[in-house]
C-alpha positions as a printed Julia matrix, in Angstrom:
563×3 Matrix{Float64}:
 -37.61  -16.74    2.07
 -40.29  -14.49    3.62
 -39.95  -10.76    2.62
 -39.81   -8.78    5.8
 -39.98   -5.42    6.44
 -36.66   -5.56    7.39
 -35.43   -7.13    4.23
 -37.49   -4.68    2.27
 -35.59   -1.81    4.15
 -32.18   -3.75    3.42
 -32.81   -4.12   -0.18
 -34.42   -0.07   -0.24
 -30.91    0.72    1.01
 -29.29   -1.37   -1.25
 -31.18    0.2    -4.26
 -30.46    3.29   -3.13
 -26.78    2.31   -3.17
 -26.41    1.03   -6.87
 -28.45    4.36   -8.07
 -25.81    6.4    -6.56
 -22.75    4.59   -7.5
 -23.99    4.39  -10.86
 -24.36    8.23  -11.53
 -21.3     8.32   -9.65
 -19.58    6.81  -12.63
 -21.11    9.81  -15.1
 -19.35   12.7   -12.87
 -15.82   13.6   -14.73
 -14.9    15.62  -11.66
 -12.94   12.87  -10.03
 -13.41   14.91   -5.91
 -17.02   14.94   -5.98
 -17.11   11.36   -7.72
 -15.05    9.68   -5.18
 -16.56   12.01   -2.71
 -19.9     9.95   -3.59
 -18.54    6.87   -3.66
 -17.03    7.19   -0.51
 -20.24    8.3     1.06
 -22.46    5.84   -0.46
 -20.19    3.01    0.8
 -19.13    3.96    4.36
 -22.39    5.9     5.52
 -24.61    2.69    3.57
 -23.07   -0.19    4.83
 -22.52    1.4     8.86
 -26.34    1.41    8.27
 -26.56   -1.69    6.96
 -24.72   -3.18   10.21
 -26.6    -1.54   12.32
 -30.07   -2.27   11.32
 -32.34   -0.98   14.02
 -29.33    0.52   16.41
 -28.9     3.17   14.09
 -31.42    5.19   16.0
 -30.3     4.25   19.29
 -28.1     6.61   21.64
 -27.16    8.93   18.99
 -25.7     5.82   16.89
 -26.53    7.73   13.43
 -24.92   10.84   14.46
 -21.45    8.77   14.62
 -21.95    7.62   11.12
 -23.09   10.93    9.96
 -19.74   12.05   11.06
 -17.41    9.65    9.77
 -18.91    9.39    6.68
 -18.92   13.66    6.09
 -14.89   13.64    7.22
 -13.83   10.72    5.33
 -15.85   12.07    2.05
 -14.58   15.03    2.17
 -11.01   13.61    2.47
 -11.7    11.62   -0.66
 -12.85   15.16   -2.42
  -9.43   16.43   -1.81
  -7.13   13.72   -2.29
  -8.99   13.23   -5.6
  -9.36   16.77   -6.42
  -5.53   17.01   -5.81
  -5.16   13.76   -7.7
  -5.89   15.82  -11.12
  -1.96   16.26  -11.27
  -1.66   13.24   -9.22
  -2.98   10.59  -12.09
  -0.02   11.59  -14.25
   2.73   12.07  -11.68
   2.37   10.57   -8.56
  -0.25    8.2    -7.82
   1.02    7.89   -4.09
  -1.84   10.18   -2.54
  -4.86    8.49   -3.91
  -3.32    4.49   -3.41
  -2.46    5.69    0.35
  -6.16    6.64    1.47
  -7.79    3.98   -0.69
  -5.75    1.52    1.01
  -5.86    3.19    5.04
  -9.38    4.27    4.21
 -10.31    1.05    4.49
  -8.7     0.64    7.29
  -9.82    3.76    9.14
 -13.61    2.73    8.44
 -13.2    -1.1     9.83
 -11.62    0.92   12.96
 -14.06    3.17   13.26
 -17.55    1.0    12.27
 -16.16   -1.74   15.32
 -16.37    1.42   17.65
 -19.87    2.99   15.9
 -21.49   -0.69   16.18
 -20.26   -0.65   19.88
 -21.93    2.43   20.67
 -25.64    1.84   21.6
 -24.49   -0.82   23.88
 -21.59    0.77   25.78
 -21.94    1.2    29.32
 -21.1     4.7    30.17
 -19.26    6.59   28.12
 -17.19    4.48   26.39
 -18.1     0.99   24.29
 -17.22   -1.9    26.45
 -14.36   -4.15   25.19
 -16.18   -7.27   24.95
 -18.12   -5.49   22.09
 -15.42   -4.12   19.91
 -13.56   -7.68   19.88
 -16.64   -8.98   18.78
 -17.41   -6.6    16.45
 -13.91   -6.13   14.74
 -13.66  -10.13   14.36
 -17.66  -10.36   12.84
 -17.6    -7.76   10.55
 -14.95   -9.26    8.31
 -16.76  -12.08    8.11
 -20.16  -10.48    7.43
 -18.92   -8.33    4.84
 -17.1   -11.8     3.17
 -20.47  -13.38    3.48
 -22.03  -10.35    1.42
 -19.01  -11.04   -0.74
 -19.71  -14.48   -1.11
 -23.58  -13.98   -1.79
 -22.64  -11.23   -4.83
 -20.31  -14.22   -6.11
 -23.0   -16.87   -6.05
 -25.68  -14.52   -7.64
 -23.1   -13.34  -10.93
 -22.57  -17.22  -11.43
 -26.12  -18.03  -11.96
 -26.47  -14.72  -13.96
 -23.85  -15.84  -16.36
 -25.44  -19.29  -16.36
 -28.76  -17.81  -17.13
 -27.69  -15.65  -19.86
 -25.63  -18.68  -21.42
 -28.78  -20.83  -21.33
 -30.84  -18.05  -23.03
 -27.81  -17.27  -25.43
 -27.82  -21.37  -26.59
 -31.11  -20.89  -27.68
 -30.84  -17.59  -29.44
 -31.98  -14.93  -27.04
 -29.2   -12.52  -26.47
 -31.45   -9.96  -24.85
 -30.53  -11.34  -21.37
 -26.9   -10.76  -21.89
 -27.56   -7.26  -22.88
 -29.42   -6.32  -20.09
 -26.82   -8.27  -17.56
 -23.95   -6.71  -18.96
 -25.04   -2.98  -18.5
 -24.31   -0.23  -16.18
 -27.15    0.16  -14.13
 -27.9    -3.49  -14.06
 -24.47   -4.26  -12.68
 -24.7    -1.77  -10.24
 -27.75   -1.94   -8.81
 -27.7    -5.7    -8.76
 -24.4    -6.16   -6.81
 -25.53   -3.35   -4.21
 -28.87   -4.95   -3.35
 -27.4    -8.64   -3.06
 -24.25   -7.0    -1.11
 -26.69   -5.53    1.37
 -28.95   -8.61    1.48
 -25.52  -10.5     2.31
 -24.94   -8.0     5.13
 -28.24   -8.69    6.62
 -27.77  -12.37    6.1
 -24.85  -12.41    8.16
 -25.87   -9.46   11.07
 -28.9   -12.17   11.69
 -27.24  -15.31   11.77
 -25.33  -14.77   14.94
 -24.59  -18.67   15.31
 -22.6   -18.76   11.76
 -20.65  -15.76   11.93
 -19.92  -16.99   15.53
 -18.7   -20.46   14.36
 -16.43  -18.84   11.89
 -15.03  -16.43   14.21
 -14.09  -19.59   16.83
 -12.52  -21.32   13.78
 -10.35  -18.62   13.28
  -9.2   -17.68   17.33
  -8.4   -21.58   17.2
  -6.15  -20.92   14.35
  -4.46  -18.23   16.62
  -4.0   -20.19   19.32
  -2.55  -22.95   17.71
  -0.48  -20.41   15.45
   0.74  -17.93   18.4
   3.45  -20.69   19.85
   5.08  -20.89   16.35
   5.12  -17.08   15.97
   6.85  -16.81   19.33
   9.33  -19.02   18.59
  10.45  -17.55   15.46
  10.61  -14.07   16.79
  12.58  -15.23   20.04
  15.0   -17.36   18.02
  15.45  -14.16   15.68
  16.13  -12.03   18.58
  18.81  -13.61   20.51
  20.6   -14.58   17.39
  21.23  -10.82   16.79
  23.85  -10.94   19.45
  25.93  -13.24   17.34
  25.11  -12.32   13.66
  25.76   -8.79   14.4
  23.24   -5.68   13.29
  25.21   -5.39    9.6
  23.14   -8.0     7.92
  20.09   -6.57    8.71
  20.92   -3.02    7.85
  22.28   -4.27    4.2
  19.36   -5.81    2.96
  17.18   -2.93    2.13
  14.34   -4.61    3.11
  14.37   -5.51    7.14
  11.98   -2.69    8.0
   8.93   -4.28    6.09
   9.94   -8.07    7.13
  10.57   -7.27   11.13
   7.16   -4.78   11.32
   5.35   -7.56    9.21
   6.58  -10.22   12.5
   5.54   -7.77   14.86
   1.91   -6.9    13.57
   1.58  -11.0    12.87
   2.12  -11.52   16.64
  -0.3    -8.54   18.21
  -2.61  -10.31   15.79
  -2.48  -13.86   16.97
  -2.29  -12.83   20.6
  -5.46  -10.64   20.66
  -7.0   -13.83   18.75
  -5.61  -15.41   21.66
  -6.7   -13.54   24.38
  -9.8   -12.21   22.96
 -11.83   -9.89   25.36
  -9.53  -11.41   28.36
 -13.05  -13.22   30.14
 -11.7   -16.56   28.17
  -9.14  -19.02   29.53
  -6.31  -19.2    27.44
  -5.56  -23.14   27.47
  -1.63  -22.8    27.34
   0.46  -24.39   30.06
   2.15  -22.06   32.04
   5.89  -22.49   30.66
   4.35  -21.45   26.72
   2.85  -18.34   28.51
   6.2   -17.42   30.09
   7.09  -17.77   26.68
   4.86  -15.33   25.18
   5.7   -12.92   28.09
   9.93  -13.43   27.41
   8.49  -12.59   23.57
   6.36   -9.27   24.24
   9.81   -7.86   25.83
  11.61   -8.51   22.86
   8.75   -7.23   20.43
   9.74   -3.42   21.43
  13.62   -4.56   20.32
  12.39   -5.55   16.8
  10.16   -2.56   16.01
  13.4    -0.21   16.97
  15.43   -2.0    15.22
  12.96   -1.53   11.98
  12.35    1.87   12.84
  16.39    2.72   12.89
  16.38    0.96    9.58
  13.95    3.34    8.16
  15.7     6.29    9.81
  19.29    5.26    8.09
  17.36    5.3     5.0
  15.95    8.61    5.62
  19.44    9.96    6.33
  20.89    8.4     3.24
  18.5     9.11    0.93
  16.06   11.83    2.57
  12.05   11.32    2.78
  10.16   10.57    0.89
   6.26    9.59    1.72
   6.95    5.81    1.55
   9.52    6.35    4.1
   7.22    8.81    6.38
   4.83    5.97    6.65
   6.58    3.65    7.28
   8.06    5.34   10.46
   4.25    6.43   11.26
   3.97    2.43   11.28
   6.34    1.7    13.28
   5.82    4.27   15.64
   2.01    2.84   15.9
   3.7    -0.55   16.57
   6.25    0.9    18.98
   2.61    1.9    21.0
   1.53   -1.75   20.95
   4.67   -3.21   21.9
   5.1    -1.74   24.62
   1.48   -1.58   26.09
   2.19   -5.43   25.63
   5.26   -5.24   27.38
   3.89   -3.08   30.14
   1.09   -5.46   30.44
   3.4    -8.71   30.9
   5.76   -6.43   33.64
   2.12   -5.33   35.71
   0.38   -8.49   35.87
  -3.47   -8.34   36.5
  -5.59  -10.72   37.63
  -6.49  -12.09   33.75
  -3.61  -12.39   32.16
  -2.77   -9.39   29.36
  -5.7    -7.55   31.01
  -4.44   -3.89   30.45
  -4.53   -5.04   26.56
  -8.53   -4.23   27.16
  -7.21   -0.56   28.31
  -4.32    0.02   25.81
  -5.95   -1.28   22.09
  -8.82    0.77   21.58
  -6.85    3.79   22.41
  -4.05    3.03   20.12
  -6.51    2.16   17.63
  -8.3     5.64   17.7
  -4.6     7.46   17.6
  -4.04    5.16   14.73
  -7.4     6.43   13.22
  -6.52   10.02   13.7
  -2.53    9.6    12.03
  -4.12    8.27    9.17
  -6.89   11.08    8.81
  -4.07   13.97    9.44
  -1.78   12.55    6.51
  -4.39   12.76    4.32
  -5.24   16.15    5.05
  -3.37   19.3     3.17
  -2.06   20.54    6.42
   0.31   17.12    7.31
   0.44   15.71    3.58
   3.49   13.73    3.59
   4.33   14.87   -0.1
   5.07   18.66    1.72
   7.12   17.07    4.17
   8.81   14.93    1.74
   9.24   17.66   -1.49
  10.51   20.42    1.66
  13.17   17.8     3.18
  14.83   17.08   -0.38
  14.88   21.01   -1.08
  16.8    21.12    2.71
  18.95   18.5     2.07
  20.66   19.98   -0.81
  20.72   23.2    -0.07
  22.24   22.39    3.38
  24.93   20.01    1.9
  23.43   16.74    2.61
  22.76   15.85   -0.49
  25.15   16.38   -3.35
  24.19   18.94   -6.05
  25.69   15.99   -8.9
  23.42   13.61   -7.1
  20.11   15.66   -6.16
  17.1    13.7    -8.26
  15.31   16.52   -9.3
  12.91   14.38  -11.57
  11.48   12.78   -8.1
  10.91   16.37   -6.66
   9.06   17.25   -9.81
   6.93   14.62  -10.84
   6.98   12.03   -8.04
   5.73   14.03   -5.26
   2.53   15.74   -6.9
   1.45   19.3    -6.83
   3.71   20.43   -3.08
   6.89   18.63   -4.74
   6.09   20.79   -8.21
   5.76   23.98   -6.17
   8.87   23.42   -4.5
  10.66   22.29   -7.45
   9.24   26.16   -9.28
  10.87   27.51   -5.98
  14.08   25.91   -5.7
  14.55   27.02   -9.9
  14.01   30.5    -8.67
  16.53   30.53   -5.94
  19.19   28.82   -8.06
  18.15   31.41  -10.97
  18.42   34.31   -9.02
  21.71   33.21   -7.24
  20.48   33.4    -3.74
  21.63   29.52   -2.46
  24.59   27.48   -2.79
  28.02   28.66   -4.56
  28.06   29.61   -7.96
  29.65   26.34   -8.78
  26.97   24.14   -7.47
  24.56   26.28   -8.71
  25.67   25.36  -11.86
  25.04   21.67  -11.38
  22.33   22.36   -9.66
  20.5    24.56  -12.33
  21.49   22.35  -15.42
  19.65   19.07  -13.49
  17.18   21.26  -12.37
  16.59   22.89  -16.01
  16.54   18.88  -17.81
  13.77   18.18  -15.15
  11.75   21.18  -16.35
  12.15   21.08  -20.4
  11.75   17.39  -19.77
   7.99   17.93  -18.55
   7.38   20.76  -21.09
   7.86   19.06  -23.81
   6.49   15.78  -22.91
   2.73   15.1   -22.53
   1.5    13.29  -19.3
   1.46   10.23  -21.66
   4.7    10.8   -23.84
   7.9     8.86  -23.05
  10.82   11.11  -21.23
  14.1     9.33  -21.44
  17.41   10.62  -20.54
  20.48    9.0   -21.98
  23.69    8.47  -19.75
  26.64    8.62  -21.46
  26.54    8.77  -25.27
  23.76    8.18  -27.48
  23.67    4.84  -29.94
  23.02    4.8   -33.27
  18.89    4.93  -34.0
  18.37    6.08  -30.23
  15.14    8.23  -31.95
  13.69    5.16  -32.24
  13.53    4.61  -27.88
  10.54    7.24  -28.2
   8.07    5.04  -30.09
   6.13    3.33  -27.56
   5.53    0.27  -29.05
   9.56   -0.58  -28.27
   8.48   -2.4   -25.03
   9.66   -1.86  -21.66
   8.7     0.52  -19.36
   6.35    3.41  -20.37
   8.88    5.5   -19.03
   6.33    8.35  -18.57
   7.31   11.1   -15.9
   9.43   11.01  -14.23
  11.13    9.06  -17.28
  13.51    6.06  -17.9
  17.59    6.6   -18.22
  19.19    4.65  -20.77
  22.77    3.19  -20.87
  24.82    1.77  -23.8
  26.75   -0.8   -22.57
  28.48   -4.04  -24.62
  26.56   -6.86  -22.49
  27.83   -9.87  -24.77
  31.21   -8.76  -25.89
  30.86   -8.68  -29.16
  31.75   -4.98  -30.22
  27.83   -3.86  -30.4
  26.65   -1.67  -27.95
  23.14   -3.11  -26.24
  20.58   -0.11  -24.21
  20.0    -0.96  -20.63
  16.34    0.55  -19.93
  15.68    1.87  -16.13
  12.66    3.41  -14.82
  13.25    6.51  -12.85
  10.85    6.15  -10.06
  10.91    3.04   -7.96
  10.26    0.13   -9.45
   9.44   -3.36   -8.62
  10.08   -5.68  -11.81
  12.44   -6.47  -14.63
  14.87   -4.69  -15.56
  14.88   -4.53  -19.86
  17.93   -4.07  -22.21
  17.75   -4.02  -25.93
  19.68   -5.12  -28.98
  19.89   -3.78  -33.28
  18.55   -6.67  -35.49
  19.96   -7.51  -38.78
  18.03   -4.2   -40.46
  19.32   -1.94  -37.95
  16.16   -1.89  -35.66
  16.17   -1.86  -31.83
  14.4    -4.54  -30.53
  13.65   -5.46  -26.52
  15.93   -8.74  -26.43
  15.91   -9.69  -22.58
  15.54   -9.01  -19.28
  17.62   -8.44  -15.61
  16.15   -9.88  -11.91
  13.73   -8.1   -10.72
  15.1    -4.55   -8.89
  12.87   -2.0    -6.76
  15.61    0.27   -6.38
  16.23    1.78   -9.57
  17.14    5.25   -8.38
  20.26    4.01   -6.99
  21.1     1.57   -9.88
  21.09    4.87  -12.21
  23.15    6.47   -9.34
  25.74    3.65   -9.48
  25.93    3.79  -13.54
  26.64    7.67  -13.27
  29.48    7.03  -10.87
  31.04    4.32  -13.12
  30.54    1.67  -10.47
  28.6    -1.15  -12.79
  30.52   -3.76  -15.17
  29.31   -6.45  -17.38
  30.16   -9.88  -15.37
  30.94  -13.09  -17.25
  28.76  -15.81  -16.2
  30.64  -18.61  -14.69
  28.72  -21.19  -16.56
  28.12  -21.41  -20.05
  25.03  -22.01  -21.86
  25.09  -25.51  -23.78
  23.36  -25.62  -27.68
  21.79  -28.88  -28.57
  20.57  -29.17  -31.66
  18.36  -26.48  -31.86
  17.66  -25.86  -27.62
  19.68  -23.91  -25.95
  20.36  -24.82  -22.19
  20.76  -22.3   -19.81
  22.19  -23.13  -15.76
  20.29  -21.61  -13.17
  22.3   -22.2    -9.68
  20.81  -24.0    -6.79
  23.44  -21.92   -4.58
  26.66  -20.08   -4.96
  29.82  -22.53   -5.98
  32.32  -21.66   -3.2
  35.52  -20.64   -5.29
């Protein structure tokens, strides 16, 4: 390969790159680290994409910008994140995830920019340039992969004969870093110049979508005129239909914009599968209202919480796209879908700017979330015996902890609710509070319901297994689970949880040991609810487990024996 100047400005960038993430690593102030790291990525590989167009039309103001707001959102959600790593990690997984996000969004419009014709990029650019960059940034991927395997096969030659210097130098720091960075960027550059590969891949994948968009129809129209017969009760029982009926929706925007692409393509359907599609896009805006009055039954049930505040952000995002779809199957144009060339990049910019604002201290979903528990109680919603007060002050970081200290005041001082409830209110509020002061951010907090077993003291040694039950804690339940007159511990994680559920037994010397495990449960909040109100029993199984020998059989049902 000849070295060009323009690979020897690719690989200067790339240097520069792997020097900065690897001092990055040496700052303990986690804001300015990620701060860095934020920068170095978003600002260096918008440059990378751009090559030469980065001086064009005011191109490198536009990544100037982006990359100054979205580092200094990482320097406060990380700076915030110092109480954040031991309570609520919720902040700093959101933007890492829709960071992402907002920079693909915005790096299809920046890469747009120096050819746009008037004011705004044309559409025929942004399609292009949302579909390639994924694929150029898998090809730099790809490249990094390919260059660690030979670096592991050269230090395992060199290590055969002796020589372990090689693997030294491979395996630190600065090596790694600065090593992945340059090949990364040389990937980049790889793929912005090969215009015919990244092209080839992009076809292969808008075939998939039009061979994939007929099946997606026809599940979502089956599902929708169904409903009239099964009846809206299923859907709001499962706990779960939000997720699954957003997750059809986005799957079907997706395939269709791979269908129609930057609407100057025929589509190749016959004319009775596009009536289809059309008779689908009207029923699209019945499914995300449907998911979105899932959510909001939730919400009323349970009160926000930032999970459930994004999830109605989505929805109200895909309630946008919906019905721009809609709107553009009732106006025809003269390309079929045109007005989808109007509608997407605007709702893809508002989508930009909702996920910048909740990531901001002025619209953090944590305030909105820690303030609506604090109403909800105090206005009666929620029941003082009820109110999780361990969620308020240790799952919903520094705003839920300051209204927490607030709430304790009022109740103190004998300024809300009757003196009654205040009671209850102050005793759950008070367990929270000694709970976190005499607990370390990586000490165990468990709360027993009901009364305590014999050797519960040993629950606090770590090494029991389980959950680490660190804030905001595990409750634990004694509960006969084999009928045999000895009590067994059901373990459940406060916050919400998506795994096993553990329960433990006393050996022979008297020691508690971790002896099984439940199905999987995400909703352990409520299971702790339902063992406070005395609404859980131990359930023979109807089949029996056989002993052969020395193997013991247990059934597992293919379905449900109708009785």
């Amino acid at each position: 390969m000849v070295i060009t100047r323009s690979i020897k400005t690719c690989l200067a960038i790339g240097l520069v790159q792997g020097v900065l993430l690897w001092l990055a690593r040496s700052i303990t102030e986690n804001g300015l680290k990620f701060a860095l790291v934020t920068a170095v990525l978003v600002g260096g590989i918008n440059v990378l994409l751009l090559g030469d167009n980065v001086r064009q039309r005011g191109t490198g103001w536009l990544v100037l910008g982006l990359t100054g707001v979205m580092s200094a959102i990482s320097a406060w959600v990380f700076w915030e994140g110092g109480e954040q790593w031991r309570s609520s990690s919720w902040l700093t997984g959101s933007w890492t995830c829709f960071g992402v996000v907002i920079a693909y969004i915005c790096t299809a419009f920046i890469l747009s920019w120096p050819t746009r014709e008037g004011r705004f990029p044309r559409y025929e650019d942004l399609f292009r340039h949302a579909w390639d960059t994924v694929f150029i940034v898998l090809l730099g991927l790809l490249l990094n992969a390919v260059f660690w395997a030979l670096i592991l096969l050269w230090g395992g030659l060199f290590k055969m004969l002796g020589i372990v210097a090689l693997n030294t130098l491979f395996s630190t720091d600065g090596f790694i870093y600065i090593s992945s960075a340059m090949v990364f960027a040389l990937g980049l550059k790889m793929g912005r110049d090969n215009d015919r590969v990244i092209g080839l891949l992009r076809g292969i994948l808008l075939t998939l979508c039009r061979f994939l968009l007929p099946l997606g129809v026809l599940i979502a129209l089956v599902f929708t005129f169904a409903l009239p017969f099964t009846g809206l009760g299923p859907i709001w029982d499962t706990g779960y239909s939000t997720p699954i009926m957003v997750c059809l929706v986005a799957v079907i925007l997706f395939l269709l914009n791979g269908v129609v692409q930057d609407g100057e393509h025929e589509i190749g359907y016959p004319k009775w599968l596009l009536r289809m599609v059309d008779l689908c896009l009207l029923c699209l805006p019945v499914l995300v209202v449907l998911a979105g009055y899932s959510t909001w039954l939730r919400i009323e049930q349970y009160g926000l919480t930032p999970t459930r505040l994004l999830a109605m952000l989505l929805v109200a995002v895909m309630v946008l796209h919906s019905l721009a779809a809609a709107w553009a199957v009732v106006l025809p144009q003269h390309q079929w879908l045109a007005r989808l060339r109007v509608s997407n990049p605007l709702i893809a910019l508002l989508s930009v700017l909702l996920l910048l604002a909740i990531h901001t201290p002025w619209f953090s979903p944590l305030q909105f979330s820690a303030q609506n528990q604090v109403n909800r109680v105090l206005s009666g919603k929620a029941s003082v015996d009820t109110f999780d007060a361990d969620t308020l002050r240790y799952r919903l970081g520094p705003p839920g902890k300051q209204a927490f200290e607030a709430l304790l005041a009022q109740v103190e001082q004998g300024q809300v609710l009757s003196a009654p409830q205040r009671d209850v209110l102050l005793k759950r509020l008070k367990e929270a509070d000694m709970g976190g002061r005499v607990s370390g951010p990586s000490e165990r907090m468990l709360e027993w319901i009901g009364p305590k077993v014999e050797g519960s003291e040993q629950f606090a040694d770590r090494g029991i297994g389980g959950q680490p039950c660190w804030a905001p804690g595990c409750a634990l339940w004694a509960v006969d689970l084999n009928n045999d007159g000895q009590m067994e511990v059901l373990q459940l994680p406060k916050q919400k949880w998506s795994g096993p559920v553990y329960f433990f037994a006393r050996d022979a010397q008297g020691q508690w040991k971790r002896a099984g495990t439940y199905e999987e449960s995400d909703n352990s909040p409520e299971l702790i609810e339902a063992i406070r109100q005395g609404k859980v029993k131990v359930v023979k199984p109807r089949y029996q487990s056989l002993q052969i020998g020395t193997t013991e059989l247990s059934p597992k049902l293919d379905r449900e024996p109708q009785p």
